[in-house]
CHARMM internal coordinates of N, CA and C (Angstrom, degrees):
IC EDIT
DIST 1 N 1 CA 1.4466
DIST 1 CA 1 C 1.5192
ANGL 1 N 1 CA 1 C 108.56
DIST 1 C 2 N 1.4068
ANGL 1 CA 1 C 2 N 113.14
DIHE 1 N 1 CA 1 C 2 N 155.02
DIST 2 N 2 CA 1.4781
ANGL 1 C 2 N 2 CA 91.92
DIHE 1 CA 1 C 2 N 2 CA -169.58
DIST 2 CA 2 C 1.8550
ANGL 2 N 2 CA 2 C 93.06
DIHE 1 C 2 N 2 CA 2 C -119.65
DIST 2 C 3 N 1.2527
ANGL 2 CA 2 C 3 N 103.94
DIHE 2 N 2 CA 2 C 3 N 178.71
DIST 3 N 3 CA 1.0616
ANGL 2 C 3 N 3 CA 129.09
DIHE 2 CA 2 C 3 N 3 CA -141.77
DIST 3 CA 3 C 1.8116
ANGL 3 N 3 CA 3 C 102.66
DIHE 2 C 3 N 3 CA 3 C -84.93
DIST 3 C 4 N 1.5866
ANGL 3 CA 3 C 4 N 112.14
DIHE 3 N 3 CA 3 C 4 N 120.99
DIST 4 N 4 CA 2.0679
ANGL 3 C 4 N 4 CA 96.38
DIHE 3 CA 3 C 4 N 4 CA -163.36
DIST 4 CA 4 C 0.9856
ANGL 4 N 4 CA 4 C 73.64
DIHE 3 C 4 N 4 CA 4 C -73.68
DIST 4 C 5 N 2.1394
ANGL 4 CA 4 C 5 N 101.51
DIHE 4 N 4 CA 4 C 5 N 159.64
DIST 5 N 5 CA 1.3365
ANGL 4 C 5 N 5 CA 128.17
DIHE 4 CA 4 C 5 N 5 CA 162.27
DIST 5 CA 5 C 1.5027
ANGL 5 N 5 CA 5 C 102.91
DIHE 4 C 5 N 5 CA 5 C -68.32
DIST 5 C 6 N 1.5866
ANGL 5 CA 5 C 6 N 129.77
DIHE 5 N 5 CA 5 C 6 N 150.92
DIST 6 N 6 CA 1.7635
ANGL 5 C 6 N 6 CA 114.91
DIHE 5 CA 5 C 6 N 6 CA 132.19
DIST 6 CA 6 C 1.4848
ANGL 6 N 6 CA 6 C 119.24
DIHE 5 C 6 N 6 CA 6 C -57.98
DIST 6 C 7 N 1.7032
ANGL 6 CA 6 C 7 N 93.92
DIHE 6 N 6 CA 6 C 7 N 104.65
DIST 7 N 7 CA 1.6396
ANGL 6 C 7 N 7 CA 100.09
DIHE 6 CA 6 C 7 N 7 CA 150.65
DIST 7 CA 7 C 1.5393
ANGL 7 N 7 CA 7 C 118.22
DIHE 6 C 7 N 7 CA 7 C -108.83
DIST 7 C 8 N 1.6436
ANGL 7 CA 7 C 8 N 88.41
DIHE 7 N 7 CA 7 C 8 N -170.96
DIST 8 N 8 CA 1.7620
ANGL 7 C 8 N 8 CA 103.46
DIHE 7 CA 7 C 8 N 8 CA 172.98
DIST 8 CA 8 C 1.5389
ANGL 8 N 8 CA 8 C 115.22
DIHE 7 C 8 N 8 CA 8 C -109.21
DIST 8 C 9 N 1.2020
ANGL 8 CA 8 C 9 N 114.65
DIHE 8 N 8 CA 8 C 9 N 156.24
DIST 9 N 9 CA 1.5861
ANGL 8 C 9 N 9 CA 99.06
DIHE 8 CA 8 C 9 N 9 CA -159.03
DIST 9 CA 9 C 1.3778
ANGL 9 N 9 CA 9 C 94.37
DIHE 8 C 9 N 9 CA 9 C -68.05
DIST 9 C 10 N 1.4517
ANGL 9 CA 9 C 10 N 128.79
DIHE 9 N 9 CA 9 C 10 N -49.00
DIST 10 N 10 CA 1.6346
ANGL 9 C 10 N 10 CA 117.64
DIHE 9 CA 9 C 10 N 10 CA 177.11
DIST 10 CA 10 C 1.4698
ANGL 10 N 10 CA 10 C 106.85
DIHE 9 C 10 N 10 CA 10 C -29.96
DIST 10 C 11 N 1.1549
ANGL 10 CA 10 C 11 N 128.19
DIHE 10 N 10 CA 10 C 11 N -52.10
DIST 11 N 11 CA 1.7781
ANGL 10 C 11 N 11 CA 112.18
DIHE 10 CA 10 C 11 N 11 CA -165.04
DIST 11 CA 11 C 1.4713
ANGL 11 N 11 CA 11 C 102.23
DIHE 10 C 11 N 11 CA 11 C -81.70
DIST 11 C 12 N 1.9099
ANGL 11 CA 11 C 12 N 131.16
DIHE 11 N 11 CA 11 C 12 N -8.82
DIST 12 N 12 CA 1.2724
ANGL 11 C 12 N 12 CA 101.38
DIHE 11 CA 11 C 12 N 12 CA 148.89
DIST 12 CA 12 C 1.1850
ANGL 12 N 12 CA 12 C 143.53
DIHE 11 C 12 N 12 CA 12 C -77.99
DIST 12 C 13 N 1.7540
ANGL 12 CA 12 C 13 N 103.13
DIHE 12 N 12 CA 12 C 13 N -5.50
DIST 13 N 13 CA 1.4098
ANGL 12 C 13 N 13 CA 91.67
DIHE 12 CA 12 C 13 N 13 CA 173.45
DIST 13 CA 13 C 0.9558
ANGL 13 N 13 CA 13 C 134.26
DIHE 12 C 13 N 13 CA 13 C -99.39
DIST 13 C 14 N 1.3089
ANGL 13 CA 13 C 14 N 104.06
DIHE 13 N 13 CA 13 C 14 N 14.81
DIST 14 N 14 CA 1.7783
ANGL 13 C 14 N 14 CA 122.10
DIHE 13 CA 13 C 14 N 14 CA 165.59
DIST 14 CA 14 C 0.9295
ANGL 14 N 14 CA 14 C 123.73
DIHE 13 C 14 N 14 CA 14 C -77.37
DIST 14 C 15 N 1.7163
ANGL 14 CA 14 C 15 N 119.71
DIHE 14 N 14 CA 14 C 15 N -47.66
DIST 15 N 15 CA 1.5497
ANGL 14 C 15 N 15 CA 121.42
DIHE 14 CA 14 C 15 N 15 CA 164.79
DIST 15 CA 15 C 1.9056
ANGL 15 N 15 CA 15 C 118.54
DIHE 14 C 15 N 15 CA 15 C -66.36
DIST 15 C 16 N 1.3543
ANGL 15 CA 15 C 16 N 98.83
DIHE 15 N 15 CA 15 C 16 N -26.91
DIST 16 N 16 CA 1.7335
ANGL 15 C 16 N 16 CA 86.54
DIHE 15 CA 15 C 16 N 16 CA 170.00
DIST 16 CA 16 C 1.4786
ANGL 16 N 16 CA 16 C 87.39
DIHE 15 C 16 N 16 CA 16 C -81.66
DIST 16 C 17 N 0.8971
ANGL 16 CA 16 C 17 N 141.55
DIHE 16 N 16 CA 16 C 17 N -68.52
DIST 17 N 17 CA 1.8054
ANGL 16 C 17 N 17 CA 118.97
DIHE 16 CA 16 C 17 N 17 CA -164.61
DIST 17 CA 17 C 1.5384
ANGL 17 N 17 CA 17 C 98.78
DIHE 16 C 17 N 17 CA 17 C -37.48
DIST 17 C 18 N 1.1248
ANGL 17 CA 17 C 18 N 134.36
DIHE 17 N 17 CA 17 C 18 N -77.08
DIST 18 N 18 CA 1.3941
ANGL 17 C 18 N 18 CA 117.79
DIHE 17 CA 17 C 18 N 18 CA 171.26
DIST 18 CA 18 C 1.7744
ANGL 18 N 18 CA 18 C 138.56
DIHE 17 C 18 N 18 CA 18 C -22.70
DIST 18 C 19 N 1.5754
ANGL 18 CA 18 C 19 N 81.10
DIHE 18 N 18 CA 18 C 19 N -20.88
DIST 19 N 19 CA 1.9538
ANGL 18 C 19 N 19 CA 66.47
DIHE 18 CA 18 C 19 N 19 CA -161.82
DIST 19 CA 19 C 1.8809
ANGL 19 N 19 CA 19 C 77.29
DIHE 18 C 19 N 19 CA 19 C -108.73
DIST 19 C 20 N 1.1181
ANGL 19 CA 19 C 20 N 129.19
DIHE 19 N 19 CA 19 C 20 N 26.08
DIST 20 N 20 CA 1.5180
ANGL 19 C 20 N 20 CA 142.22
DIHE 19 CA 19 C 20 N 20 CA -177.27
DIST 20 CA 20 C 1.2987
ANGL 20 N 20 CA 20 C 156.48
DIHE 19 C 20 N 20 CA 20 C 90.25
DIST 20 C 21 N 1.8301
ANGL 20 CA 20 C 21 N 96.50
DIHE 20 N 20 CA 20 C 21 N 2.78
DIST 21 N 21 CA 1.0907
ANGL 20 C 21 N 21 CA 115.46
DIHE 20 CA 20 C 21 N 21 CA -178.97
DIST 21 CA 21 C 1.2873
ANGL 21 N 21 CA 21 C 132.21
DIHE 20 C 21 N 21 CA 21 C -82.10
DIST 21 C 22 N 1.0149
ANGL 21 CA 21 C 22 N 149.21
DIHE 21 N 21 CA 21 C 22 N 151.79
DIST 22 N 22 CA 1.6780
ANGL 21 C 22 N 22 CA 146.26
DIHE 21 CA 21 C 22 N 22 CA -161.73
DIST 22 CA 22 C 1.3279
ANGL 22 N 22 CA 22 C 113.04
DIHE 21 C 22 N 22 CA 22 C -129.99
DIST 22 C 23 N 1.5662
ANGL 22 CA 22 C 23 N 124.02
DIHE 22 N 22 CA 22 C 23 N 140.97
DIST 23 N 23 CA 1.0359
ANGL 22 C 23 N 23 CA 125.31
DIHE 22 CA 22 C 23 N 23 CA 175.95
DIST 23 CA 23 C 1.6288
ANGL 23 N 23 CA 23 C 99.31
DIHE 22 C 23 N 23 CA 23 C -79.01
DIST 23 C 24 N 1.7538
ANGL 23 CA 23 C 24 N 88.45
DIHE 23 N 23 CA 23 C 24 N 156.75
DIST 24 N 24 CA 1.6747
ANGL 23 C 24 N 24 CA 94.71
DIHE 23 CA 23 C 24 N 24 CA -167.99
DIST 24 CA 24 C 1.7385
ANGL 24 N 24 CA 24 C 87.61
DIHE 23 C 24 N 24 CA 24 C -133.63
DIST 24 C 25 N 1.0936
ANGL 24 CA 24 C 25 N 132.05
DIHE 24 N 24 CA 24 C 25 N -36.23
DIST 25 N 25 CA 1.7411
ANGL 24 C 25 N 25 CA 126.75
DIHE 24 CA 24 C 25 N 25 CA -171.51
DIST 25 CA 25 C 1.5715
ANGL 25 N 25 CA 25 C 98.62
DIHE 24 C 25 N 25 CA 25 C -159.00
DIST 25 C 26 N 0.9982
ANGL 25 CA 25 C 26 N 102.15
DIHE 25 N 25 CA 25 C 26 N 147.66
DIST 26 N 26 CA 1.6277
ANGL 25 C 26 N 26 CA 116.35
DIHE 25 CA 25 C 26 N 26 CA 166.83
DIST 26 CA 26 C 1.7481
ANGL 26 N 26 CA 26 C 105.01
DIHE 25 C 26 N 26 CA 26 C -123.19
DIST 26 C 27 N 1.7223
ANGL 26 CA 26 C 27 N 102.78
DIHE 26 N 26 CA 26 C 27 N 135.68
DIST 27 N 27 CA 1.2375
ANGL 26 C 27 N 27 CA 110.87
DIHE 26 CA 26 C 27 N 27 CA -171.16
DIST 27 CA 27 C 1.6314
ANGL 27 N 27 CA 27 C 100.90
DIHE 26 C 27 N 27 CA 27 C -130.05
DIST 27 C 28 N 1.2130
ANGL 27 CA 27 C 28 N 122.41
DIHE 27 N 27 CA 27 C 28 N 90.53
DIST 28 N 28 CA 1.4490
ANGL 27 C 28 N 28 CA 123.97
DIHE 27 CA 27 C 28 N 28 CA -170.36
DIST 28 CA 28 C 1.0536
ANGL 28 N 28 CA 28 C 113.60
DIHE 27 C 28 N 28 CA 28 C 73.27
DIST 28 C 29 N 1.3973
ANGL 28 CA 28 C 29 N 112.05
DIHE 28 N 28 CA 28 C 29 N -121.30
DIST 29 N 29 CA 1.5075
ANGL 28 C 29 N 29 CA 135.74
DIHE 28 CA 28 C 29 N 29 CA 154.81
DIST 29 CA 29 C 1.4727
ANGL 29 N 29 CA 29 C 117.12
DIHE 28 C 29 N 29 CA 29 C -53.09
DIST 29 C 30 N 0.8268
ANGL 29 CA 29 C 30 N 137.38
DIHE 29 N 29 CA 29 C 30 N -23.41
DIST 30 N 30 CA 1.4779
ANGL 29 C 30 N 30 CA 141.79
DIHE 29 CA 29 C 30 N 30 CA -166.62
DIST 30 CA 30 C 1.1599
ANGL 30 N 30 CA 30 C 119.93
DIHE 29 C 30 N 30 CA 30 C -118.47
DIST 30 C 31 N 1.3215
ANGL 30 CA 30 C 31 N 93.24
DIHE 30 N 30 CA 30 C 31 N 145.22
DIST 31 N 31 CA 1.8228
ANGL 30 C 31 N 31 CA 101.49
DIHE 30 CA 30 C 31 N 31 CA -163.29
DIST 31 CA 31 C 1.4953
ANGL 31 N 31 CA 31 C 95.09
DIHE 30 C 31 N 31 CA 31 C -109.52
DIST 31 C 32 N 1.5024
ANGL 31 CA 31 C 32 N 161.09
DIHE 31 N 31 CA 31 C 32 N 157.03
DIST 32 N 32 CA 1.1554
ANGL 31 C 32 N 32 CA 174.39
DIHE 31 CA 31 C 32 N 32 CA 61.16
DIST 32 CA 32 C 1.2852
ANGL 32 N 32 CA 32 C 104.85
DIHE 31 C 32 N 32 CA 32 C -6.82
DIST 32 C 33 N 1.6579
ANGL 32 CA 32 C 33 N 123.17
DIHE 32 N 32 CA 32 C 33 N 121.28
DIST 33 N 33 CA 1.1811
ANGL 32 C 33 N 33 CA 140.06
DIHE 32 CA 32 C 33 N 33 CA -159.02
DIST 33 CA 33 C 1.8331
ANGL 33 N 33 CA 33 C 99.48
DIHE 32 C 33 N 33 CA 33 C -136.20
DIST 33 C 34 N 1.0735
ANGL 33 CA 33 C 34 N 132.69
DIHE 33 N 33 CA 33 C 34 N 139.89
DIST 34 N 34 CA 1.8402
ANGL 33 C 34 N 34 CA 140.07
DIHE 33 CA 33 C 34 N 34 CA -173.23
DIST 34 CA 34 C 1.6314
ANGL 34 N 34 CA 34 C 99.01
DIHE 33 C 34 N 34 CA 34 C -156.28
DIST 34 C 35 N 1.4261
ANGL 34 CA 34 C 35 N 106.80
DIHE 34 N 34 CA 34 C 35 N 119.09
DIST 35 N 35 CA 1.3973
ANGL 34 C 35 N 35 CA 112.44
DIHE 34 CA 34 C 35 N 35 CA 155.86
DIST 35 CA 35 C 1.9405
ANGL 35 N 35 CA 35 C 93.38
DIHE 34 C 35 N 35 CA 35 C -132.26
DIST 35 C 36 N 1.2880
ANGL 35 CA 35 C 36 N 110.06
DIHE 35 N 35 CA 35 C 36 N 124.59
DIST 36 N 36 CA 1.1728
ANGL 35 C 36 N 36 CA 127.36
DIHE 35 CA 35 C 36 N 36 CA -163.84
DIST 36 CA 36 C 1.4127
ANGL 36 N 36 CA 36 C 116.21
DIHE 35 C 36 N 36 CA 36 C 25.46
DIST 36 C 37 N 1.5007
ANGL 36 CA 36 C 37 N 138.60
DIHE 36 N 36 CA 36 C 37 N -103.50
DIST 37 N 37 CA 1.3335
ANGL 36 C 37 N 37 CA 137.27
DIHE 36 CA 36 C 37 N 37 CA -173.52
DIST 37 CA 37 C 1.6205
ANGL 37 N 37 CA 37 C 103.47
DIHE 36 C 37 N 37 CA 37 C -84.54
DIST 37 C 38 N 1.6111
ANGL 37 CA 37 C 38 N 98.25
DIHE 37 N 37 CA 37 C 38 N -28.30
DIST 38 N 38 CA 1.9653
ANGL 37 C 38 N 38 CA 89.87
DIHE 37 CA 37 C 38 N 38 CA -178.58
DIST 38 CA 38 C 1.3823
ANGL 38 N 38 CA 38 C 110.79
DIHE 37 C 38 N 38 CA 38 C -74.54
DIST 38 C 39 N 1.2114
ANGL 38 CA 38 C 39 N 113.93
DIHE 38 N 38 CA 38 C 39 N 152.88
DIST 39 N 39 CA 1.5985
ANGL 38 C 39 N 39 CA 125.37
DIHE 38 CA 38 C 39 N 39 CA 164.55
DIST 39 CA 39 C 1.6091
ANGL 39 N 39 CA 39 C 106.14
DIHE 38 C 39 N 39 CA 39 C -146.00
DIST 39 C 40 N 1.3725
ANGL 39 CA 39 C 40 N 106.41
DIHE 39 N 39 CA 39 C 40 N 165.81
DIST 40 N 40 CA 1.4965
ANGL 39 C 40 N 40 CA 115.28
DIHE 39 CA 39 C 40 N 40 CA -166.70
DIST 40 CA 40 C 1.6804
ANGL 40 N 40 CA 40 C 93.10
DIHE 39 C 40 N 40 CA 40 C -161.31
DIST 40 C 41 N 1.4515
ANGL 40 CA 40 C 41 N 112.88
DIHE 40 N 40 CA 40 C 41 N 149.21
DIST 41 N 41 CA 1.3262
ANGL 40 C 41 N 41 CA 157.93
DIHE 40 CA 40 C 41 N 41 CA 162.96
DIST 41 CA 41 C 1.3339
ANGL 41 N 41 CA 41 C 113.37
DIHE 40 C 41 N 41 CA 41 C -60.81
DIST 41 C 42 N 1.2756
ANGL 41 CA 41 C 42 N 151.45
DIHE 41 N 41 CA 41 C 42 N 115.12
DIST 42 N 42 CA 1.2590
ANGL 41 C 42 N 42 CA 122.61
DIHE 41 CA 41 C 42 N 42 CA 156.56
DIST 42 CA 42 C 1.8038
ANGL 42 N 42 CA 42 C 110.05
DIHE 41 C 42 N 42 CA 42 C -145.50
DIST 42 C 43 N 1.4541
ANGL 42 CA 42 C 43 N 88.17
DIHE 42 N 42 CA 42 C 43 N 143.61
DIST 43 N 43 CA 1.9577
ANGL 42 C 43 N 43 CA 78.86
DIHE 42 CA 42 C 43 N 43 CA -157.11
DIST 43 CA 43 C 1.6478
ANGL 43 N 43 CA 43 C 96.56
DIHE 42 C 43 N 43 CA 43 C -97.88
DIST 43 C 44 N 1.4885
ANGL 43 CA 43 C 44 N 100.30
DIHE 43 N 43 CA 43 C 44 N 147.56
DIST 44 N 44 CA 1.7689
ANGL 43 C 44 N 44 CA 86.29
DIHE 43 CA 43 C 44 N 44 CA -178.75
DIST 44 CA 44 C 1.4927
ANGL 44 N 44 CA 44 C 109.70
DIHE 43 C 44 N 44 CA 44 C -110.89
DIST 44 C 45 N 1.4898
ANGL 44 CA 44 C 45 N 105.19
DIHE 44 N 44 CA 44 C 45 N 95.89
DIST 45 N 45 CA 1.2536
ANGL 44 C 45 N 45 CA 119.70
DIHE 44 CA 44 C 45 N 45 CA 174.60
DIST 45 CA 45 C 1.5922
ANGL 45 N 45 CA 45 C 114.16
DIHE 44 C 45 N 45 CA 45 C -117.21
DIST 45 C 46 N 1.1783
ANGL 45 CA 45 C 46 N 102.77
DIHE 45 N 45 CA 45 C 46 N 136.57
DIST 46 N 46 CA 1.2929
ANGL 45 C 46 N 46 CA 106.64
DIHE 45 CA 45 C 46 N 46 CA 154.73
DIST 46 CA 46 C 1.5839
ANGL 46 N 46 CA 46 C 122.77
DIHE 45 C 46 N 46 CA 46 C 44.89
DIST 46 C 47 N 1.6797
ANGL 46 CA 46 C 47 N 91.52
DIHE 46 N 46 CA 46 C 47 N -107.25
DIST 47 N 47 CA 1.4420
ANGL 46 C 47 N 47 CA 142.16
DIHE 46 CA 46 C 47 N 47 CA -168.53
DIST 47 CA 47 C 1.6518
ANGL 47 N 47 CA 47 C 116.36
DIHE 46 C 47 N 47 CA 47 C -134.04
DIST 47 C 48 N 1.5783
ANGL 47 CA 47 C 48 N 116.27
DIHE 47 N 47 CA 47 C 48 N 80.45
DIST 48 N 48 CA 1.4106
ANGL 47 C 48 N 48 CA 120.12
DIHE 47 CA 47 C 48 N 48 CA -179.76
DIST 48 CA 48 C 1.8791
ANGL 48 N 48 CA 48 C 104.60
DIHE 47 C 48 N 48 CA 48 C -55.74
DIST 48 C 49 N 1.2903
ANGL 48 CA 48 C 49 N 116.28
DIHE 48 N 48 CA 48 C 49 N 129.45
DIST 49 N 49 CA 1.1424
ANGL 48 C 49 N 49 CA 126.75
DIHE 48 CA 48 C 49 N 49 CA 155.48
DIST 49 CA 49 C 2.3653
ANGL 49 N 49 CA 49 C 122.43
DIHE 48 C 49 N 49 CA 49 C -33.90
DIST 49 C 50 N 0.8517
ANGL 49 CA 49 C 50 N 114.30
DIHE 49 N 49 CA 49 C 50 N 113.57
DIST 50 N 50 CA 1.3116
ANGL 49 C 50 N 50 CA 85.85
DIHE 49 CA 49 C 50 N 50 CA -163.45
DIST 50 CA 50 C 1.7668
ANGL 50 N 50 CA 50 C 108.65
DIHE 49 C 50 N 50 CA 50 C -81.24
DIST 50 C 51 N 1.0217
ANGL 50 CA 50 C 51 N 113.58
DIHE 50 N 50 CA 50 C 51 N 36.54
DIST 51 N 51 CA 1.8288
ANGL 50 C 51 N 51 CA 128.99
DIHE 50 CA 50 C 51 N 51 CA 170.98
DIST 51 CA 51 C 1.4900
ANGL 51 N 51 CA 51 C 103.35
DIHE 50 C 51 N 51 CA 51 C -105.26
DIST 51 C 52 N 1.4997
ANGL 51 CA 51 C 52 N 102.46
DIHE 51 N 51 CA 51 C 52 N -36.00
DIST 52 N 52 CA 1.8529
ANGL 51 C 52 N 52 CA 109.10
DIHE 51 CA 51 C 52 N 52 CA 173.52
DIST 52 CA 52 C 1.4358
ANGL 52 N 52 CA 52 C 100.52
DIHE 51 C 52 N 52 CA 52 C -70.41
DIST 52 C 53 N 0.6237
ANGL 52 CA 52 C 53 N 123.68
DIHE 52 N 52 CA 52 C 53 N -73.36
DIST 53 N 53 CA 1.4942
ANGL 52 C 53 N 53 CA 136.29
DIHE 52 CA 52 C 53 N 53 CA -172.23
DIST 53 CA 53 C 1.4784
ANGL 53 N 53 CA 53 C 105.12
DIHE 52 C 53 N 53 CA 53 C -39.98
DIST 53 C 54 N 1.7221
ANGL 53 CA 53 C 54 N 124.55
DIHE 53 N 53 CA 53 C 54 N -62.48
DIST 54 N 54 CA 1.8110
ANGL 53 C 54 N 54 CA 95.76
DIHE 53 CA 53 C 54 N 54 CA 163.74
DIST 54 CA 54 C 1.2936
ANGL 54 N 54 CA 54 C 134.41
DIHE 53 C 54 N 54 CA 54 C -73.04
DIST 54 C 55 N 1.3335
ANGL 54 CA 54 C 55 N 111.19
DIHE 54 N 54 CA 54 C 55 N -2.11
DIST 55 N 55 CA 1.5264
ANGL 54 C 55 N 55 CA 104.57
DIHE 54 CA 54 C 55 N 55 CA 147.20
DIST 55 CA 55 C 1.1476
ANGL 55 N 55 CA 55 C 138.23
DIHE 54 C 55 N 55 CA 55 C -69.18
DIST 55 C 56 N 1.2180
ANGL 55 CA 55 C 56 N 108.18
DIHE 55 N 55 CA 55 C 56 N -35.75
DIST 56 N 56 CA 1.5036
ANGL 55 C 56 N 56 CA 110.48
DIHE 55 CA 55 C 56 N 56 CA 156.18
DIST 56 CA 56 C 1.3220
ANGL 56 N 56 CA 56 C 136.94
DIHE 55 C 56 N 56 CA 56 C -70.11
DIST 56 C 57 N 1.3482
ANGL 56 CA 56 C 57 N 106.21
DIHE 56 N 56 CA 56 C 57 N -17.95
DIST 57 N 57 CA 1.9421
ANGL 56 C 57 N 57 CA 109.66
DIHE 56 CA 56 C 57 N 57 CA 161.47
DIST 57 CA 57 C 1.5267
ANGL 57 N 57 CA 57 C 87.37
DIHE 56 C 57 N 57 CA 57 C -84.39
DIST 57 C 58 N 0.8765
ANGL 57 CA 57 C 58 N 167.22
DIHE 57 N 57 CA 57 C 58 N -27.67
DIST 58 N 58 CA 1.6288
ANGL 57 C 58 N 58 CA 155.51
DIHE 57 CA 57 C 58 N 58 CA -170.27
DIST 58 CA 58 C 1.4373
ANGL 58 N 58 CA 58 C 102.60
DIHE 57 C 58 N 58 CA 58 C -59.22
DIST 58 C 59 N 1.3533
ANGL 58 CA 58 C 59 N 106.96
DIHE 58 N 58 CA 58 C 59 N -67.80
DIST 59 N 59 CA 1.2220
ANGL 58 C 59 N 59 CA 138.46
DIHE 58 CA 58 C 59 N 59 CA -164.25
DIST 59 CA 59 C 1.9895
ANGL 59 N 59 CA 59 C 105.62
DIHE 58 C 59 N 59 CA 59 C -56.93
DIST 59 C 60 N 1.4440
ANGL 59 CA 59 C 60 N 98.06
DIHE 59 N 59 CA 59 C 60 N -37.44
DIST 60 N 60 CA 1.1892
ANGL 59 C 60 N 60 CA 112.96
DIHE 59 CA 59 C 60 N 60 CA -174.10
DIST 60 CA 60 C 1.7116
ANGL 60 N 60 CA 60 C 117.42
DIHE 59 C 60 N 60 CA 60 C -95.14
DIST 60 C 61 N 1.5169
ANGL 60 CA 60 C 61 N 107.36
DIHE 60 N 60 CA 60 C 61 N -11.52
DIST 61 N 61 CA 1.3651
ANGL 60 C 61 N 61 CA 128.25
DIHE 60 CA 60 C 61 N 61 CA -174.84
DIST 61 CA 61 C 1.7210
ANGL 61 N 61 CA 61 C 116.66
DIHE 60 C 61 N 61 CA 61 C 38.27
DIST 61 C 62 N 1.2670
ANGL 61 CA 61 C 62 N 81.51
DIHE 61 N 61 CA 61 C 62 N 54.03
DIST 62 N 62 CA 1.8223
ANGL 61 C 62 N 62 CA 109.73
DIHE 61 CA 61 C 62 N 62 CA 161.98
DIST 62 CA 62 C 1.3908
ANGL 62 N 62 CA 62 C 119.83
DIHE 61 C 62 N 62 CA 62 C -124.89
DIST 62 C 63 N 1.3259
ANGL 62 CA 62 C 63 N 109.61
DIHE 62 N 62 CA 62 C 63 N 121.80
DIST 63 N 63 CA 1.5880
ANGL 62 C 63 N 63 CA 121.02
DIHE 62 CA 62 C 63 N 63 CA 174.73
DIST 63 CA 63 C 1.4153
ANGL 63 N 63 CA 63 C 120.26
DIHE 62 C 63 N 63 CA 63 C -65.41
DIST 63 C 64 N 1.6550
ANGL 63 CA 63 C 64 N 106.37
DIHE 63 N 63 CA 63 C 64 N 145.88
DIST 64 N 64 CA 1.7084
ANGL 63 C 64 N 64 CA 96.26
DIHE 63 CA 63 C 64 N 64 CA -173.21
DIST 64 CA 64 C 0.8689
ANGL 64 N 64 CA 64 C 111.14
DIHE 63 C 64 N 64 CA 64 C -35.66
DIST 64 C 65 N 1.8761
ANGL 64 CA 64 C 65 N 119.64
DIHE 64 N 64 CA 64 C 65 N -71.24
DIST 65 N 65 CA 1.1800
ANGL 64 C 65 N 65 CA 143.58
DIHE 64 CA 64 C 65 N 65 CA -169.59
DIST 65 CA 65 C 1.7946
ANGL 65 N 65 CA 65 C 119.93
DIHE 64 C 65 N 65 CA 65 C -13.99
DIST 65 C 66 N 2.1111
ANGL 65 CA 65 C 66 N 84.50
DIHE 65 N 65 CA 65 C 66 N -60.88
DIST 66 N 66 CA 2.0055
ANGL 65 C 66 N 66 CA 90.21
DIHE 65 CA 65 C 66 N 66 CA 168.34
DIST 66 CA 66 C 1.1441
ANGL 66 N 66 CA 66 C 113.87
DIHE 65 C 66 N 66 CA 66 C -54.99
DIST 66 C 67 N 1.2999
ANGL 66 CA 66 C 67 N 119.01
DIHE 66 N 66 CA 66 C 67 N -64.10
DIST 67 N 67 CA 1.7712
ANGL 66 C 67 N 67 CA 118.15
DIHE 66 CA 66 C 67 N 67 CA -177.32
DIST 67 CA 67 C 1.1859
ANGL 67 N 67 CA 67 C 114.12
DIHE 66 C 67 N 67 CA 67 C -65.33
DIST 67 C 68 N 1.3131
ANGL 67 CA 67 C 68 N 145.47
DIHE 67 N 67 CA 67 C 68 N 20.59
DIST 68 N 68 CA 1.5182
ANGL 67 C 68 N 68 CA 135.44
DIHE 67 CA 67 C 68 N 68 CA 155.90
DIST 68 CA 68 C 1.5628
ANGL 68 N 68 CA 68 C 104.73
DIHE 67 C 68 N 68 CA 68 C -118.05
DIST 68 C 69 N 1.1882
ANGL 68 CA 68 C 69 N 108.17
DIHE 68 N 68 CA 68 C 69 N -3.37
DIST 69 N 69 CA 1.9008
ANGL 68 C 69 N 69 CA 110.15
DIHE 68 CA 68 C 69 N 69 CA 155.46
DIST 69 CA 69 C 1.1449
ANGL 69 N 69 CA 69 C 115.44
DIHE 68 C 69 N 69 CA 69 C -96.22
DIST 69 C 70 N 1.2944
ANGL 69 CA 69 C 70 N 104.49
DIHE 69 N 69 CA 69 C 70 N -17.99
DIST 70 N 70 CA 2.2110
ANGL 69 C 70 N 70 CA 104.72
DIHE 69 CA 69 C 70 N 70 CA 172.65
DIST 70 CA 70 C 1.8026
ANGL 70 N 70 CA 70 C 112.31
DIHE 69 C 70 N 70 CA 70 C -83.07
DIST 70 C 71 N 1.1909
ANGL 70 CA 70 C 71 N 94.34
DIHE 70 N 70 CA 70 C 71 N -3.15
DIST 71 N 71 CA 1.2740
ANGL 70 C 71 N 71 CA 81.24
DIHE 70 CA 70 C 71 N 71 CA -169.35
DIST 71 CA 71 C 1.7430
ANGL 71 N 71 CA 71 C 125.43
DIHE 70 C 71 N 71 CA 71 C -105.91
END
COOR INIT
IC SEED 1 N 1 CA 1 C
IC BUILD
């Protein structure tokens, strides 16, 4: 598996918009992300933790690999 970059949550939600996902609600800090049954969390800070960040491809059932070519 290769190694997540440090991003910012803005540049994840560009690559999940890329890889097809759509924002559906924003709750503060947090963006709510849905591509058909998946959905994902993503907080827009800064500098995502990169332990947050594979939880959130978990959660989102995208491999590093995809999300560091979507991005």
């Amino acid at each position: 598996m290769p190694r997540l970059p440090r991003v910012s949550g803005a540049e994840i939600v560009r690559a999940l918009e890329r890889l097809g996902f759509e924002r559906v609600r924003q709750s503060g800090s947090h963006v709510i992300m849905r591509r058909g049954s998946k959905g994902c969390v993503v907080p827009l800070h800064g500098e995502v933790k990169t332990g947050t960040l594979a939880g959130l491809l978990r959660q989102a059932d995208i491999s590093p690999s995809d999300f560091i070519a979507a991005r």
